[in-house]
C-alpha positions as CSV (number, residue, x, y, z in Angstrom):
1,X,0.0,0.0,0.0
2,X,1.3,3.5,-1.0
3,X,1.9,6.1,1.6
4,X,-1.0,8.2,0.0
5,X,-3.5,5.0,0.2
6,X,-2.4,4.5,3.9
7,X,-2.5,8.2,5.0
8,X,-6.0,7.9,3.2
9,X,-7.3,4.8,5.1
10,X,-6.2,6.3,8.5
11,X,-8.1,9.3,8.0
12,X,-11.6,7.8,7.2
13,X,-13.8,6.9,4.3
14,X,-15.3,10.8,4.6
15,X,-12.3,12.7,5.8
16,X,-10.0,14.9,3.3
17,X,-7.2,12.9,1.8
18,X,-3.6,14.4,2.0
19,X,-4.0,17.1,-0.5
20,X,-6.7,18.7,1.6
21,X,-5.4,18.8,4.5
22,X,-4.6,22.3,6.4
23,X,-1.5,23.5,5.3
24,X,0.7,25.4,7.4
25,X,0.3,28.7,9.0
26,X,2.7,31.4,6.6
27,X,5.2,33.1,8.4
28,X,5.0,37.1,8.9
29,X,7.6,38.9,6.7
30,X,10.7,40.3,8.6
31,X,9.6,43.8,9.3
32,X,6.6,44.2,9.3
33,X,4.4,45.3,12.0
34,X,1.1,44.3,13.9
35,X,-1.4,46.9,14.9
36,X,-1.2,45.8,18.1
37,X,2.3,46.2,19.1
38,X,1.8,49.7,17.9
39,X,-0.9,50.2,20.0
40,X,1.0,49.0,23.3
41,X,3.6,51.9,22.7
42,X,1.0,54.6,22.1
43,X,1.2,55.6,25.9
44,X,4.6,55.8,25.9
45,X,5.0,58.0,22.6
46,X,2.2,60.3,24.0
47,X,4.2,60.6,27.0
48,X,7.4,61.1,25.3
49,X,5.6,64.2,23.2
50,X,3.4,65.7,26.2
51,X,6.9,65.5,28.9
52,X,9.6,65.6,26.8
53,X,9.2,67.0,23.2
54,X,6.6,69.8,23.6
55,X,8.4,71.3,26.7
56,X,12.1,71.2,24.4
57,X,10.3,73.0,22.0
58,X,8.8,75.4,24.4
59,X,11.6,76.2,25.8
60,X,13.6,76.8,22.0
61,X,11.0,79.2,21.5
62,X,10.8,80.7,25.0
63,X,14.5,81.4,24.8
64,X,14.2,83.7,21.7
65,X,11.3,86.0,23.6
66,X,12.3,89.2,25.3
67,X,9.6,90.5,28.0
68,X,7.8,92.4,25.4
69,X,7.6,88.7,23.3
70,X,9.6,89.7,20.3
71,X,12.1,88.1,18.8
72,X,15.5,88.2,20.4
73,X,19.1,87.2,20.4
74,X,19.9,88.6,23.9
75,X,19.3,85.9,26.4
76,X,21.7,83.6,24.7
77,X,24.4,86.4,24.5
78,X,23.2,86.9,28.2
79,X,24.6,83.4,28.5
80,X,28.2,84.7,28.5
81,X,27.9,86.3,31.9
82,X,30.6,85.8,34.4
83,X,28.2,84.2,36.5
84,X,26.4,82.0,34.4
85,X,29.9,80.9,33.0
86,X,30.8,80.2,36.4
87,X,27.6,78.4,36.9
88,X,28.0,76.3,34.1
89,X,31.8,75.1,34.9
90,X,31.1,74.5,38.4
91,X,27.7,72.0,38.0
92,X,29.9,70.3,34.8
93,X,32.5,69.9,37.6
94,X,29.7,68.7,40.1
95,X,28.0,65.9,37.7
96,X,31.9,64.8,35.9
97,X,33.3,64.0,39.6
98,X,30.3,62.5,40.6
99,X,29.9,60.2,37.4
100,X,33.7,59.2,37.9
101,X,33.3,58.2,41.7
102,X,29.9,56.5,41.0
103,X,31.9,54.7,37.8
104,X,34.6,53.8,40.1
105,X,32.7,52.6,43.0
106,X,30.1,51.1,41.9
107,X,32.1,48.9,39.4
108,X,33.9,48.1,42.6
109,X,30.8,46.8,44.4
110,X,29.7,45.1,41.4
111,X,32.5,43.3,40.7
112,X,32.7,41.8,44.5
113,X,28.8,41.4,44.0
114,X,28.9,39.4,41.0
115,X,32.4,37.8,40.1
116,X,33.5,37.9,44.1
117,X,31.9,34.6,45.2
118,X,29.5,36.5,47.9
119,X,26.6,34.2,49.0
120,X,23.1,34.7,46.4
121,X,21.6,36.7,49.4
122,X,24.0,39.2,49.3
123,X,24.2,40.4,45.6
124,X,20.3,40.2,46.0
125,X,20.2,42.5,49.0
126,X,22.8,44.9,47.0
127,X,20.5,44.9,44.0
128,X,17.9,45.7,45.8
129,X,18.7,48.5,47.7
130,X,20.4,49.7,44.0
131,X,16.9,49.8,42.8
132,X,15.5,51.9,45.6
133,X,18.7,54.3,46.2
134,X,19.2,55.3,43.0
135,X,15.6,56.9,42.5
136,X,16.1,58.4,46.3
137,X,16.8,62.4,45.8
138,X,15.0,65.3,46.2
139,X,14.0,67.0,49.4
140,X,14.4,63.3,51.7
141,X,18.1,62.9,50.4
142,X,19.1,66.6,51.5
143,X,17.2,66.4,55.0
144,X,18.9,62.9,55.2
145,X,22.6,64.0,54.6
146,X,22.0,67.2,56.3
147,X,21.0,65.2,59.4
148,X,23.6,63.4,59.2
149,X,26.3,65.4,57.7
150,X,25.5,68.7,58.6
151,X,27.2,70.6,61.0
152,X,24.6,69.3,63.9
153,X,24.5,66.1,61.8
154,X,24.8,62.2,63.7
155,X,27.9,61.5,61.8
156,X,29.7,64.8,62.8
157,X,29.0,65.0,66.3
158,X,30.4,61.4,66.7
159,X,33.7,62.1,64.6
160,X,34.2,65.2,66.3
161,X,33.8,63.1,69.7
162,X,36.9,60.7,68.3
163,X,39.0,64.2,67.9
164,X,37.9,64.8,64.1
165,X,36.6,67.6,62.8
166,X,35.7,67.3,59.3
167,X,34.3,71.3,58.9
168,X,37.6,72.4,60.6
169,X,39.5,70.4,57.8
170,X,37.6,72.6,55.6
171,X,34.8,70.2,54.4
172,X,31.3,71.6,53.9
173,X,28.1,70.0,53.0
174,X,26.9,72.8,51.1
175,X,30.0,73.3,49.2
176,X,31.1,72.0,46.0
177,X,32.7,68.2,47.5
178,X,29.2,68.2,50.2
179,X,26.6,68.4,46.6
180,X,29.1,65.9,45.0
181,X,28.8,63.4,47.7
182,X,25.3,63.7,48.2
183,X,24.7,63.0,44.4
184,X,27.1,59.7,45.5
185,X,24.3,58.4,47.2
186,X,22.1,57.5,44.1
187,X,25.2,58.0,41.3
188,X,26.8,54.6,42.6
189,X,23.2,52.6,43.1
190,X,22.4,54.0,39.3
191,X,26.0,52.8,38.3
192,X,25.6,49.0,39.9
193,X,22.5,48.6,38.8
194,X,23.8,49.7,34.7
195,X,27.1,47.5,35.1
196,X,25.3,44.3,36.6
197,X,23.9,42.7,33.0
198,X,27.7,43.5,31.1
199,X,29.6,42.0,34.5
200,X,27.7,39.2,34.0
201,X,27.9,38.6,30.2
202,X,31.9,38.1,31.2
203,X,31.6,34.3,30.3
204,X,33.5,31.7,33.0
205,X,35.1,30.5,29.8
206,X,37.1,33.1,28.9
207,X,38.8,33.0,32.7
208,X,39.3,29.4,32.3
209,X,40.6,30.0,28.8
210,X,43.3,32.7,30.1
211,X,44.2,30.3,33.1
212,X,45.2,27.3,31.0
213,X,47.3,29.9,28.2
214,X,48.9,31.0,31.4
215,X,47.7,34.3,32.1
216,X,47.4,35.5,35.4
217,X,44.2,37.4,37.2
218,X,45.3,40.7,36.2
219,X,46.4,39.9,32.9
220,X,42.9,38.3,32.6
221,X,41.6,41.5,33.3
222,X,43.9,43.5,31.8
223,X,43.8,42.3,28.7
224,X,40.2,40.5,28.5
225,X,38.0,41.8,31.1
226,X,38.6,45.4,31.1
227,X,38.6,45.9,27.1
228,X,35.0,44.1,27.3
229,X,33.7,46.3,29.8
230,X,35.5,49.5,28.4
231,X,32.3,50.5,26.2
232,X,29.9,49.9,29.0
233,X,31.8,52.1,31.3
234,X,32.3,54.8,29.5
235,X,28.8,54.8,28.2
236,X,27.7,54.5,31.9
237,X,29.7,57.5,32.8
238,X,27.9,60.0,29.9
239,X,24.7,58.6,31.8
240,X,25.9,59.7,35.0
241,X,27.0,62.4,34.1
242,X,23.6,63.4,32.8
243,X,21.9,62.5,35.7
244,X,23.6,64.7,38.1
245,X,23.7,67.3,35.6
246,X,20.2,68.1,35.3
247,X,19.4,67.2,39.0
248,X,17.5,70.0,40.6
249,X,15.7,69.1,43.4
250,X,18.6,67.6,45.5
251,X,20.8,70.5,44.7
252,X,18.2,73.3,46.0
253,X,16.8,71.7,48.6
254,X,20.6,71.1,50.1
255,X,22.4,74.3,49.0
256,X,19.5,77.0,48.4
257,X,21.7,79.8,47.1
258,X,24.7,79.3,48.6
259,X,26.3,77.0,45.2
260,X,26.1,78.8,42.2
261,X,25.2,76.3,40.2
262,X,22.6,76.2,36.9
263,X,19.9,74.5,38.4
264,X,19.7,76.8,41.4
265,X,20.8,79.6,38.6
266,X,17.6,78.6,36.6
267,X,15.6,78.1,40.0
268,X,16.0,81.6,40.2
269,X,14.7,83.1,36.9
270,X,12.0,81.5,36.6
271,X,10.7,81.6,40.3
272,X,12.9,84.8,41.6
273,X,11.8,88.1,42.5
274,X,14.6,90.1,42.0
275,X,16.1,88.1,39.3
276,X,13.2,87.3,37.6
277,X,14.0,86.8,33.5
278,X,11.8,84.2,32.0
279,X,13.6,84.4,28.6
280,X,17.2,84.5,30.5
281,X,15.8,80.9,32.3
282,X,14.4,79.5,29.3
283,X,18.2,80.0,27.8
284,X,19.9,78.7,31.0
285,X,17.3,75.6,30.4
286,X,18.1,75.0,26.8
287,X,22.1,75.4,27.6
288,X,21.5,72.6,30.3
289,X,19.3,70.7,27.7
290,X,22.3,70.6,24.8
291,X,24.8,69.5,27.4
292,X,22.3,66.4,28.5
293,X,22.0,66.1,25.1
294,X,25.4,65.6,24.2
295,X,26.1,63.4,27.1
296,X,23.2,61.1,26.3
297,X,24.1,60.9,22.4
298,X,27.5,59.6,23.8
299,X,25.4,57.3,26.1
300,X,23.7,55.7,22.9
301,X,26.4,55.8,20.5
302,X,28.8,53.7,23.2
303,X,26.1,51.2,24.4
304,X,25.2,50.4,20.6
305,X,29.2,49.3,20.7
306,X,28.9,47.6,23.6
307,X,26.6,45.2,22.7
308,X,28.8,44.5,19.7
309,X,31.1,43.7,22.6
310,X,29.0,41.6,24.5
311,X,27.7,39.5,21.1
C-alpha cells in the first residue's frame, strides 16, 4: 500500500485525503508590524511628546522671547555672563566628579557582588537596595545628609567626639565636595545597577581559557576583562554624568543659594523676585538641555558598541 492509500485509510472513508489537508500557518515577513504592538507603545510616545518633546520646544522658542515677546538674540548672548559661566563650569565639575566616583565605585561593588563569590543573598540584597537608592533624591536625600552630615549632623558629632573635625579640615556639606557626595548616594546605586547585566555577560570561559594559556588574574583583566567592559563604562559615565547634571531638586533643597550652580541659577529666573527673567531661564534651560543632550548621544552611540562587545 502506497503512503497516500495509507494516510488515506487512516483518515476515514469521509475525511479529506492528503492534499486537503490544512497547510501550514505562513510566516510574517521580517519587518513588518502588527497593529497591536503599535498600539501597546502609544502611551509611551504620548508621554514622550506631552513630557519631553513639547516642553524642548517650548523652551527653544521661549529662549528667543524678550519680555515684550519679540524676537531676540539677547538671552543667549546673556549666557556669557561671568556668572552663568561660572555656573555652568562648576555643575559640569559637580556631575563629571560625581559620574567618575559612582563609575569607580560602583564597578567596585559590582565586581565583588557578581564575580566575588558572595553568597546569592548578598548580591540580592545589594540589588535591591540599587533599585531603591538610585531613585532616592530630592528633598528626603538633602534632609537625610543634612542630618547626618551637617554641622549638627549624627555623623559629625560622633567624629568630632573621636578628635575629628571634618568642617575644621575645611569640608562643607553645602560646598562643592558636600553636593558631590550627596549626588554619590544614588550616582553609585544608578551605576551597579547599569554595570550588573555587562559584568555578567563576562563568560566563565574566557577566565578558564586565560588560566590554561597561562595568564594571570590581572592579565585576565587586563587584557580580557577590562577591554569588554571599556564601552559599558564609558557609556555608563555619559549617563551619570547626565543624571547629576540636570538634578535640581537635590541640589536646591541642600544648598539653596549658597552653590552657584545652573539648576539653582535657573531656580531663580524662573521663580525669583529680583532676578526674575523668563527668557534669561528658558536659555539657561536650553544650555543645560544641549549639554544632557550631548552626554546622552554619547550614552547611545557607546552602548550600541557595547553590545557589539558583549555578542
Amino acid at each position: 500500500m502506497s503512503d497516500a492509500s495509507s494516510a488515506t485509510s487512516l483518515a476515514g472513508p469521509g475525511s479529506p485525503g492528503p492534499a486537503a489537508l490544512p497547510s501550514a500557518r505562513p510566516r510574517r515577513p521580517r519587518g513588518s508590524i502588527r497593529f497591536g504592538e503599535v498600539l501597546g507603545v502609544v502611551p509611551f510616545i504620548a508621554f514622550a511628546l506631552l513630557f519631553m518633546l513639547l516642553p524642548m520646544i517650548y523652551l527653544f522658542g521661549a529662549a528667543f522671547v524678550d519680555r515684550q515677546g519679540q524676537f531676540t538674540l539677547q538671552n543667549i548672548v546673556d549666557l556669557n555672563q561671568p556668572q552663568i559661566l561660572s555656573a555652568y563650569w562648576i555643575s559640569i565639575r559637580i556631575s563629571a566628579t560625581s559620574a567618575f566616583l559612582g563609575v569607580v565605585i560602583g564597578l567596585a561593588i559590582a565586581l565583588a557582588i557578581i564575580r566575588g563569590g558572595l553568597p546569592a543573598p548578598i548580591r540580592s540584597a545589594v540589588m535591591t537596595f540599587s533599585g531603591v537608592a538610585s531613585n532616592f533624591a530630592g528633598v528626603p536625600l538633602a534632609f537625610a545628609f543634612i542630618a547626618t552630615l551637617g554641622r549638627l549632623g549624627i555623623a559629625t558629632i560622633f567624629l568630632r567626639t573621636i578628635g575629628i573635625d571634618i568642617y575644621g579640615a575645611g569640608f562643607n556639606l553645602f560646598g562643592f565636595w558636600g553636593l558631590t557626595i550627596t549626588y554619590l548616594y544614588f550616582q553609585i546605586p544608578l551605576m551597579v545597577l547599569i554595570i550588573a547585566p555587562a559584568i555578567d555577560g563576562l563568560k566563565k570561559e574566557w577566565g578558564e581559557a586565560a588560566a590554561t594559556l597561562g595568564a594571570s588574574r590581572w592579565q585576565f583583566w587586563r587584557y580580557v576583562g577590562m577591554p569588554v567592559l571599556f564601552p559599558p563604562l564609558l557609556g555608563t559615565l555619559s549617563l551619570l554624568f547626565a543624571n547629576a547634571f540636570g538634578a535640581i531638586a537635590t541640589a536646591y533643597a541642600l544648598t539653596g543659594s549658597t552653590l552657584n550652580i545652573v539648576p539653582v541659577l535657573l531656580y531663580a529666573q524662573m521663580r525669583g523676585d529680583a532676578l526674575q527673567n523668563p527668557g534669561l531661564g528658558a536659555a539657561l534651560a536650553l544650555g543645560m538641555v544641549v549639554v544632557c543632550a550631548i552626554a546622552n548621544i554619547i550614552y547611545l552611540a557607546i552602548s550600541a558598541r557595547a553590545e557589539r562587545w558583549m555578542k
